[in-house]
N, C-alpha and C positions, 0 to 999 in steps of 0.2 A: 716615546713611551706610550704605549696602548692600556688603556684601563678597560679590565675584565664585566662586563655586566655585571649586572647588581640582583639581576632579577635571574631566577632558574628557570630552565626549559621547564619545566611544568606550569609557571606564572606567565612566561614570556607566549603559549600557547593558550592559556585561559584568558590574556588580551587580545586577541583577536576579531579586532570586527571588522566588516560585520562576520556572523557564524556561516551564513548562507550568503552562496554567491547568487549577483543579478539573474543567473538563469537559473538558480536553485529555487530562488521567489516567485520569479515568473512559474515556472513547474508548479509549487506550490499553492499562490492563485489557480492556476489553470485546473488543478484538482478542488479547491475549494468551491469554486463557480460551477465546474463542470459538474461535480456530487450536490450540489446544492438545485442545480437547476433541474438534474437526474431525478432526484427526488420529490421536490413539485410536480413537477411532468408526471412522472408515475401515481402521486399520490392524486394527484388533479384527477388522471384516468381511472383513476380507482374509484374516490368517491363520486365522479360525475357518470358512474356506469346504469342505464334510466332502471335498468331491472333487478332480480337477485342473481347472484354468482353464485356459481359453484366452488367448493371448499377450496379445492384448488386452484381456483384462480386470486383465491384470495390470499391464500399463501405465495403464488407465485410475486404478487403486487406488494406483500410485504417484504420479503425476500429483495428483491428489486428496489426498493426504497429504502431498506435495511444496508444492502451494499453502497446504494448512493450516500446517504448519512455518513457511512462510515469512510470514503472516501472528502468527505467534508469533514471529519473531523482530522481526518489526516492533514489535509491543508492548512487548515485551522490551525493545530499544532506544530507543523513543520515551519508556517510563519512566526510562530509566538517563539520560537527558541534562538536563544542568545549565545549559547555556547556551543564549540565545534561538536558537531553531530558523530562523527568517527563514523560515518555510511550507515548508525541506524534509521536512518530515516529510508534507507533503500529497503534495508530489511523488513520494516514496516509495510512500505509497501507490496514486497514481494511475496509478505505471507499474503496479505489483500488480495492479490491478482490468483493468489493458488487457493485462497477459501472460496473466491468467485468462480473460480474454473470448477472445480471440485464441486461446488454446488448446482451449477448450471447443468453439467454433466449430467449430475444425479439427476438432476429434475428433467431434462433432454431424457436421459434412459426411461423413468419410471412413466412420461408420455409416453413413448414408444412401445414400451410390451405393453400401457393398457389398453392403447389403439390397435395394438397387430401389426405396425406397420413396418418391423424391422430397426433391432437393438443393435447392428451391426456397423449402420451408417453414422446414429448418436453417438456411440461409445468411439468410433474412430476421429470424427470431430472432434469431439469431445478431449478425447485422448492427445489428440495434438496439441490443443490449448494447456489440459493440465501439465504435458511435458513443457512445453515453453515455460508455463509459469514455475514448474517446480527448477526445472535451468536457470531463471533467473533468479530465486531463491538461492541456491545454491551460489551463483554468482557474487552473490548479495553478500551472505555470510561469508564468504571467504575474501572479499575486499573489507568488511569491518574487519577480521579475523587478523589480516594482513599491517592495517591501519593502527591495530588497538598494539600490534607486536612490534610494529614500529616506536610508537608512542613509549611503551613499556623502555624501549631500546635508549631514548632521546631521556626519558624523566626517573625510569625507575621506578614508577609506580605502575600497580595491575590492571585499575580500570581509569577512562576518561572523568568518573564521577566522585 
C-alpha cells in the first residue's frame, strides 16, 4: 500500500532548500565583491582627482559607480532570497547588462561627435554589446516565462508569489 503525500506541489516546491544553488552563490558573491570593489575603485579615482573635472567626467564617474552599486545590490539580494527564484534573478540581471550597454553606448557616441573623431566605430561596438545584452534578455524572460508555465502546470496557481 503507497500513501499519497500530505503536502501539494505548491507546498512541496516552497520547501526547497536551499533556493540557490552552490554556484548560484558563488555567482552571486562574485557580483557583490565585484560591484562593490567597482565602486570604490571608481569612487576612490573620482574623489582622489588633485584638480577640477570637467562636467562630464563627473558624470561619467558617477554613472560608473552607479552601475557598480547597483550590481552590489544585485548580489546582495540574490544571496538574501530564500525561495525559488523561477530565473528572476537572471532577468534582473539582464536588464543590468542592457541598461549598462545602453548607457556606455550613449556616452561612447556623444564622446565621439564631440571630439570629431568618428560615431561609426562607437555605435558599432557599441551595438554589439547592446545586441548581446538585449539576446540575453530576451533569453532571460523566456526561461522565467517557460519555468513560471511549468510551475502553473505542476500547482495551478499563476505566479511563484
Amino acid at each position: 500500500m503507497t500513501e499519497e503525500p500530505s503536502l501539494s506541489a505548491r507546498e512541496l516546491i516552497e520547501q526547497l532548500t536551499p533556493a540557490l544553488s552552490r554556484r548560484r552563490r558563488v555567482q552571486a558573491v562574485v557580483a557583490l565583491v565585484a560591484g562593490l570593489a567597482g565602486a570604490v575603485f571608481a569612487a576612490t579615482l573620482w574623489w582622489s582627482e588633485p584638480g577640477p573635472l570637467p562636467g562630464r567626467t563627473h558624470v561619467a564617474f558617477a554613472v560608473l559607480t552607479a552601475f557598480c552599486l547597483a550590481w552590489t545590490g544585485y548580489g546582495g539580494w540574490l544571496l538574501t532570497r530564500k525561495v525559488p527564484l523561477f530565473a528572476a534573478d537572471r532577468v534582473v540581471a539582464a536588464w543590468l547588462g542592457l541598461a549598462a550597454s545602453v548607457t556606455t553606448t550613449a556616452g561612447l557616441a556623444a564622446v565621439a561627435v564631440q571630439r570629431g573623431t568618428g560615431l561609426a566605430p562607437a555605435l558599432a561596438v557599441g551595438g554589439l554589446f547592446v545586441a548581446a545584452a538585449l539576446a540575453l534578455a530576451v533569453r532571460a524572460h523566456h526561461q522565467r516565462a517557460a519555468l513560471l508555465r511549468r510551475m502553473h502546470e505542476l500547482t495551478g496557481s499563476a505566479t511563484p508569489d
